[in-house]
C-alpha positions in Angstrom: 12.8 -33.4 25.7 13.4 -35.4 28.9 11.5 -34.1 31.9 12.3 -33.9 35.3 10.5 -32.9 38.6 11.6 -31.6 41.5 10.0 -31.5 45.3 11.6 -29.5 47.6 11.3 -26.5 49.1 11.4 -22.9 47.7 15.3 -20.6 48.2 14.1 -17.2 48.0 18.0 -16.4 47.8 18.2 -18.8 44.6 20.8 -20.7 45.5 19.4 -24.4 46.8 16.3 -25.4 47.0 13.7 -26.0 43.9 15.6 -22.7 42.1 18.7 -24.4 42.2 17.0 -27.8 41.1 15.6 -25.9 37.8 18.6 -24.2 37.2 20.4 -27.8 37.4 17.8 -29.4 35.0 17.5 -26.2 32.2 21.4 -26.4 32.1 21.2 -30.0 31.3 18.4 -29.1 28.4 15.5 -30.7 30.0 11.8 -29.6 31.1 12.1 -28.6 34.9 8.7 -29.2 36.9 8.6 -28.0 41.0 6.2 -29.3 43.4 7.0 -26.9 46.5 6.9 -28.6 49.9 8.0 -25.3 52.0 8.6 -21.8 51.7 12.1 -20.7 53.4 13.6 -17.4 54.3 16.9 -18.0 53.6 20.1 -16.8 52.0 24.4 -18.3 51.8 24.5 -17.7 55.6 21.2 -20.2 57.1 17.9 -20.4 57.0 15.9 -17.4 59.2 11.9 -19.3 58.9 10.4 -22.0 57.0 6.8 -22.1 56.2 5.0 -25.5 55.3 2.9 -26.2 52.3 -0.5 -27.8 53.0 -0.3 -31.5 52.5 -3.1 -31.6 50.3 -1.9 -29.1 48.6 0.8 -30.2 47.9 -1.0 -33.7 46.6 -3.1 -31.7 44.1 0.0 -30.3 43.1 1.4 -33.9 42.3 -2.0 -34.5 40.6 -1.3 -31.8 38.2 2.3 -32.4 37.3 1.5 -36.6 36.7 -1.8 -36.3 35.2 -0.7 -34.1 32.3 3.2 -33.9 32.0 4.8 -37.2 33.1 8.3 -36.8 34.5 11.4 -38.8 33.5 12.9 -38.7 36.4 12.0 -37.3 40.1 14.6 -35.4 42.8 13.0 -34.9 46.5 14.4 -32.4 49.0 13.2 -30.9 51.9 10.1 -32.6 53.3 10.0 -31.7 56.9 6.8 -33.4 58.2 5.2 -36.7 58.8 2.1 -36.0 56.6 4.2 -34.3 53.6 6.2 -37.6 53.2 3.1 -39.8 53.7 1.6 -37.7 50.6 4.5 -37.9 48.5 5.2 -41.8 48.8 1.8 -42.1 48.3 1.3 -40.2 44.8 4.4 -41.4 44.0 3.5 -45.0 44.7 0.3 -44.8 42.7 1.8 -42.9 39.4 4.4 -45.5 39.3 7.5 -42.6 39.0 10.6 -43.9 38.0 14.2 -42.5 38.5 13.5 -41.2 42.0 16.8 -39.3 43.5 15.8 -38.4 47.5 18.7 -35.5 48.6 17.6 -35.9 52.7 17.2 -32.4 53.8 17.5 -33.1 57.5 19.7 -29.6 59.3 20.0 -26.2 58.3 23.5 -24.9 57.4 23.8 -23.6 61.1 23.4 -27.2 62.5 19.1 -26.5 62.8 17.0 -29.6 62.6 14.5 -29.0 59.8 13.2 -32.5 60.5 11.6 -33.9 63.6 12.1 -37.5 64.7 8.8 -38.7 63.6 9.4 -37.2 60.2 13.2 -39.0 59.7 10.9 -42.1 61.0 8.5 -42.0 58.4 11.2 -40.8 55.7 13.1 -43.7 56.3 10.0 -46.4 56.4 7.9 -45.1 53.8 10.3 -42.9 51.6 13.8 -43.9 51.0 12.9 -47.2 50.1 10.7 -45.8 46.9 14.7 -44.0 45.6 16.9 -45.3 43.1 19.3 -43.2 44.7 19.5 -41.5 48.2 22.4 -38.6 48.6 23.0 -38.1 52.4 26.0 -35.7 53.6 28.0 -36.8 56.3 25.5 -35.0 59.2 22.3 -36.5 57.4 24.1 -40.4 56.7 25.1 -40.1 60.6 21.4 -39.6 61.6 20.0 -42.4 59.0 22.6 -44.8 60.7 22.8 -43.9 64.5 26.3 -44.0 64.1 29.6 -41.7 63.6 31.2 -41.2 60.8 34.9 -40.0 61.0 36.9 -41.6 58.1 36.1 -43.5 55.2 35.6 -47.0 56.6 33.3 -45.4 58.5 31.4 -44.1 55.4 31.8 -47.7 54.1 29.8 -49.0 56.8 26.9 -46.3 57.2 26.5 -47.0 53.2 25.7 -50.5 53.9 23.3 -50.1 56.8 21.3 -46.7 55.3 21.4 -49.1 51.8 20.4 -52.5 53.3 16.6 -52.2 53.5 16.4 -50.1 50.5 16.1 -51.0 46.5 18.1 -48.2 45.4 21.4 -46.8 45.7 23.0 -44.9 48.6 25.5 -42.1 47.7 27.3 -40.5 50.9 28.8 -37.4 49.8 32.3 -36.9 51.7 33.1 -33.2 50.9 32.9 -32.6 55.3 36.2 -35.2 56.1 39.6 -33.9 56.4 41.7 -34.7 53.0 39.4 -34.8 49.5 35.9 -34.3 48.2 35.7 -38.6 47.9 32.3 -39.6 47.4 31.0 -42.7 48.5 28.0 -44.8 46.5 26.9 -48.5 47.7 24.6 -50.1 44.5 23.9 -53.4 44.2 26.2 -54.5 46.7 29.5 -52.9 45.4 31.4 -50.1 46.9 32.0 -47.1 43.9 34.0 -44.1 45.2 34.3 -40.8 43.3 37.8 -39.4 43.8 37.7 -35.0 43.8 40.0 -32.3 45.0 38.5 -29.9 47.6 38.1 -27.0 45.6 38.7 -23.4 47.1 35.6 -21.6 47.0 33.3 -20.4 50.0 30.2 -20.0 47.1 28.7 -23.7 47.9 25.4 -23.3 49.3 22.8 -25.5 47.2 25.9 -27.9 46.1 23.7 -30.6 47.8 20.5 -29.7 45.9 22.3 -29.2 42.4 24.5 -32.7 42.8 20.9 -34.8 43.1 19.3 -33.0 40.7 22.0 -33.5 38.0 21.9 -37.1 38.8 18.1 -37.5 38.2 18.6 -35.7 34.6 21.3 -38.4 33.8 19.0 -41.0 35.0 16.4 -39.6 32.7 18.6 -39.9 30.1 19.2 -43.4 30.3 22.7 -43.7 32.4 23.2 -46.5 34.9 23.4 -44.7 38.9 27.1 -45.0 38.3 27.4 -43.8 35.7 25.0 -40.7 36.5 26.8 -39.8 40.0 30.0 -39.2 37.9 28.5 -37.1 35.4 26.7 -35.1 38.0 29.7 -35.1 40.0 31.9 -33.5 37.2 29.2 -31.4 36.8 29.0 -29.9 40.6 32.7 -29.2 40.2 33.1 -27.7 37.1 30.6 -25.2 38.6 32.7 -24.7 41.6 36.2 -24.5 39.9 34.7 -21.7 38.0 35.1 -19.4 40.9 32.1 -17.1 40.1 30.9 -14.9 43.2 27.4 -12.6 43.7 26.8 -9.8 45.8 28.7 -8.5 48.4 28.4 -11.6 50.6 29.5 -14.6 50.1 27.2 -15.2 47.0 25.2 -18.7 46.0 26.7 -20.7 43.7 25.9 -20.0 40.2 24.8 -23.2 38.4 23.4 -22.1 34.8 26.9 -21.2 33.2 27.0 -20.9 29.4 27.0 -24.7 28.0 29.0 -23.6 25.3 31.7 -22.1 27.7 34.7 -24.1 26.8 36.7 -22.3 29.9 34.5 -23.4 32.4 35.6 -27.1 32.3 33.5 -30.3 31.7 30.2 -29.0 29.7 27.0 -30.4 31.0 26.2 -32.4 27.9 29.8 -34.5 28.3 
């Protein structure tokens, strides 16, 4: 069985966060490990408090997880300070992981910086350039570039300067411009976009967490980054298209459907 580890921070709502990392990594039949970096009060609507692990807590955590049950692949979320990051390139660095997917977790879903500028400093100098793939949003690929992004040329161009120091992949997810849900990943110096519909349904809090994770279980498995992004990607939407809704708000996406579900589209394993 592949295994994959996750960093981020805990969702008490389940929705994003580590939850919707293990949910993401059990529906794709693999071994889920979480290293938690914060605790959040949080639901669909924002985040309400945030309370951060001890960094060398958070290093023995990494201890435990690579000194007894090596992961396949690794997906990083919300890291919010300078030391956290420090930590995690660190362990990282000296266990040799492989498959890294970083999903920058920069603002809150009310616009909230859950990152100060020291932190996106030492996230983009020590971090990023340890991914084999980095999965901005439009607000997040606008901060790691200093520049606007308004159409797709634009996303063109913030993909080559986030990418251009790095060793990995950038994938700037487009789901926030007027028109489709057009995905946008600069590998190896070629341009890759991943055509989608925007897809009614107000349920898509932890898309974001659930897309990276799904690519670092296809990475574990062997796929190319290509490759991977458009199996996750199918992925992320068959969940969406499926329309389910919790609670009497607005409900978090449910990502664990049955694999064997025929009539929720493209299964998992595909």
């Amino acid at each position: 069985m592949k295994k994959v580890l996750t960093i981020a921070g805990s969702d008490c709502s389940g929705g994003a966060g580590i939850q919707a990392d293990l949910k993401t990594i059990t529906a794709h039949q693999m071994y889920g490990m979480s290293v938690i970096t914060a605790l959040t009060a949080q639901n669909t609507t924002g985040v309400y408090g945030v309370a951060e692990i001890d960094a060398a807590f958070v290093a023995r955590q990494l201890d435990c997880v690579f000194g007894d049950i090596f992961p396949d692949a690794v997906k990083i979320g919300m890291v919010s300070s300078v030391r956290l990051i420090e930590v995690i390139a660190e362990k990282l660095t000296r266990y040799q992981a492989k498959n890294i997917v970083i999903d920058p977790v920069m603002f809150s879903t009310s616009g909230h910086a859950l990152m100060s500028v020291g932190a996106m400093r030492t996230l983009i100098a020590s971090l990023l350039p340890l991914g084999d793939a980095v999965t901005p949003n439009l607000a997040e690929a606008q901060s790691l570039c200093g520049r606007e992004i308004k159409d797709e040329a634009d996303m063109v161009r913030a993909a080559e300067i986030i990418g251009k120091p790095l060793k990995g992949g950038v994938l700037i997810k487009g789901g926030h411009l007027d028109g489709g849900a057009n995905d946008l990943l600069d590998h190896n110096g070629e341009t890759v976009w991943f055509k989608g519909a925007k897809i009614d349904n107000p349920n898509t809090h932890g898309t974001g967490c659930t897309l990276s994770s799904a690519i670092a279980c296809r990475l574990a498995e062997g796929f190319d980054l290509p490759e991977s992004v458009r199996r996750a990607k199918a992925y992320v939407t068959g969940a969406l298209r499926a329309g389910l809704n919790l609670g009497q708000g607005r409900g978090p996406l449910n990502h664990c459907w049955n694999l064997t579900d025929k009539t929720l589209g493209t299964n998992p394993r595909v």
